[in-house]
Structure formats: C-alpha cells, structure tokens
N, C-alpha and C positions, 0 to 999 in steps of 0.2 A: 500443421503440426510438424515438427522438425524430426527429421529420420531418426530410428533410436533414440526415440526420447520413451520419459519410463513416464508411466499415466502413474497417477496418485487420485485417489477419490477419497474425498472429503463430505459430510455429512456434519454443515454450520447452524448452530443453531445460535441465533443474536439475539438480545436482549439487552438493547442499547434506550437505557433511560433518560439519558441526556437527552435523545432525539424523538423519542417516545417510539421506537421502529424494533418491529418484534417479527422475525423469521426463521424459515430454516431454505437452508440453502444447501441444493444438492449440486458439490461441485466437481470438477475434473479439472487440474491442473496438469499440463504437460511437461514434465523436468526438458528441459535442451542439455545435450548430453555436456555441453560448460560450463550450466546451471548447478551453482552449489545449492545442498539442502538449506545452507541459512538463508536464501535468497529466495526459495521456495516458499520456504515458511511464513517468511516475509509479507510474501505477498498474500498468501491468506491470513495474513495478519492484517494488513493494508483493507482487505475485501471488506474485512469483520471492524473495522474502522471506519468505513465507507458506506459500507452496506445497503445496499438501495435494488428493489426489483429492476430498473435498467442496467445497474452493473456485471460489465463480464471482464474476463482478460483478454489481454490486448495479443498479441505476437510475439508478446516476450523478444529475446535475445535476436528470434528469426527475422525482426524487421525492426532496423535502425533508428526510422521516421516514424512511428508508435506508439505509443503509451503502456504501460505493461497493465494498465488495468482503464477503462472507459467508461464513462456514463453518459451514454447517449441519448438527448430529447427523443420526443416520439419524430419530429420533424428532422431528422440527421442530425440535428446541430450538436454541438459537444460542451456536455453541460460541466462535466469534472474529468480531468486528463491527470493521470496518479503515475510517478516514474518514481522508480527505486534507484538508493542509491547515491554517485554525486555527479548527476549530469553537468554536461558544458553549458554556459552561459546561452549561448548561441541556441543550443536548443530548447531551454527554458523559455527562453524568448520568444519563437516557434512557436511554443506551445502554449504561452500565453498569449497569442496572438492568433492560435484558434480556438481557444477554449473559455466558457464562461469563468472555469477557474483550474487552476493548473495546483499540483500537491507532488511536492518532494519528500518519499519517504526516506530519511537516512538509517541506516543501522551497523556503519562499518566502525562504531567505535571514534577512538582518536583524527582518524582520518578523516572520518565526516564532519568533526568539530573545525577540520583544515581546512576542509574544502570549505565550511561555509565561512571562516575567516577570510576567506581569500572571497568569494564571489558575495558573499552577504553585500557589502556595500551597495553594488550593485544591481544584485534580483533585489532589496529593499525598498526598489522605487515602481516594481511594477505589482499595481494594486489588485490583484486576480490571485497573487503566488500567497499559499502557503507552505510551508516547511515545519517539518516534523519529524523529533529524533528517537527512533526504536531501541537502539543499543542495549539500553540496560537488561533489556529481557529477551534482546535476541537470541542469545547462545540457547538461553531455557526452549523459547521455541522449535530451532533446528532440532536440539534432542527428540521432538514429537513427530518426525515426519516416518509415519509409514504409509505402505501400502492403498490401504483404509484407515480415513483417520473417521472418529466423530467429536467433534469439539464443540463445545459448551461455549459462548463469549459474553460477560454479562461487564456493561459500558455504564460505570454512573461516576458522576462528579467528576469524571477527565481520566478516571481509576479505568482499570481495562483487567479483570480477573477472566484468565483464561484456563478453562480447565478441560483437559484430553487421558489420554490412559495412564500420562504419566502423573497425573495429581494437577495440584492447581497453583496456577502461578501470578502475582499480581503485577502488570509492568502499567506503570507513569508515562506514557509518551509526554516529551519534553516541545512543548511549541516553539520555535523558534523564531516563526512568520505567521502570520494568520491573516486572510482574504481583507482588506477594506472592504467596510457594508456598502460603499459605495462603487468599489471593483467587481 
C-alpha cells in the first residue's frame, strides 16, 4: 500500500445475469495519493465487471509492471490482467503475453477514443485483448466515492445499473475489442 494513501471500503453486491454470478464483495481499495477519485471508481467499476471469487487489485499506480486488477488460477497462472486507462502498446503486449486474456478499461473520454485510434490497428491482431469504453458514465461514478461505500451492481444484456447513496445510474460500456473464442 502506497504511503498516505486514503483506504475506501466498499460493500459490492453483483448480480450479473449475463454471466449467471451472484456476490457480495467486501472490498478495500487504496487511493495512491496521484490517484484521482474517477480512476478509483473505475476500478470498482471494472471489479463489478469482472467479478469473480479469484479477483483482487493489483498495486495500482505503486507498481509499473502490474495490472490494476488480477484473476489469478488456483495454479499461479494469470487467467484475466485488467489495466485502466490508455496503456502503451509495449505493455499490452507484455501483458498479453502473460495472461490468458488481458482487458483495457478506458474512461478518459475523447482521449481514449485517440488513444485507441492510434494503437487499435495494432492491439487488433493480438487475440486475448479485449477493450472496453467506460466514459459515458464515469463522471456519475466518481460522484459516488466515499469513505464507505455500499453498491448494488446489477449486469443484464451488456446494461450495467449501478446504484449507490447517490440513486441509480444506468452506463452501456461500449466494446471495442472483444477476446477471440479461440485466444
């Protein structure tokens, strides 16, 4: 955990019908004091996207070579590697190359549309990567990040109704790239 980082405790409860996976998840996120709250939020947005008993966070900001979020076999191997954001080429690559499948969450908006204009041609060819655009309902997110949070997430038809103290919000993640069945 990175010095002066502020703890956030979250209380997930998922209800993801598309995948038929139904928990609660009692979580601890550690802000890194460069950690904006949208990036926080983010990522328990990503968890509740993801969501799986072997999922935890990664090291965040504190470790370069990482994943900000892990899904590790029982056997070490690394079943899902989830980075936020718009990483370098070089490191997607990395990370496709230890991972059964690697997931780009974006949510900066106009930028991330750049960034994947520019690198899409190329993360296009490697069959493991999916990519995934948050934006639309980031902002609404960040607004939610206290202390103690407890959040409600209920997952059907690709739909994503997130509801916390502030009321309830519906965001579309927009796919952009999606794993080959056979990567």
């Amino acid at each position: 955990m990175a010095p002066n980082a502020t703890i956030h405790k979250a209380q997930l409860q998922v209800s993801d019908m598309d995948r038929h996976y139904y928990a609660t998840h009692a979580l601890t996120l550690a802000q890194h004091p460069s950690e904006t709250d949208l990036r926080v939020m983010v990522r328990l947005f990503a968890f509740a996207l993801f969501a799986d008993e072997r999922l935890a966070f990664g090291r965040g900001l504190s470790d370069d070579d990482g994943p900000d979020l892990l899904h590790a076999e029982r056997d070490g191997r690394i079943a899902r590697w989830i980075d936020l954001g718009q990483p370098d080429e070089a490191r997607v690559r990395r990370a496709c190359g230890r991972s059964r499948e690697v997931v780009v969450v974006g949510y900066a908006g106009r930028a991330f549309d750049l960034w994947w204009d520019k690198a899409g041609g190329a993360l296009a060819r490697l069959g493991n990567l999916a990519v995934v655009d948050v934006s639309a309902g980031a902002a609404r997110l960040a607004e939610g990040l206290a202390r103690n949070m407890d959040v409600q997430c209920l997952l059907q038809d690709g739909v994503v109704q997130w509801i916390d103290h502030r009321g309830t919000a519906e965001i579309t993640p927009r796919w952009l790239q999606r794993p080959n069945a056979a990567g």
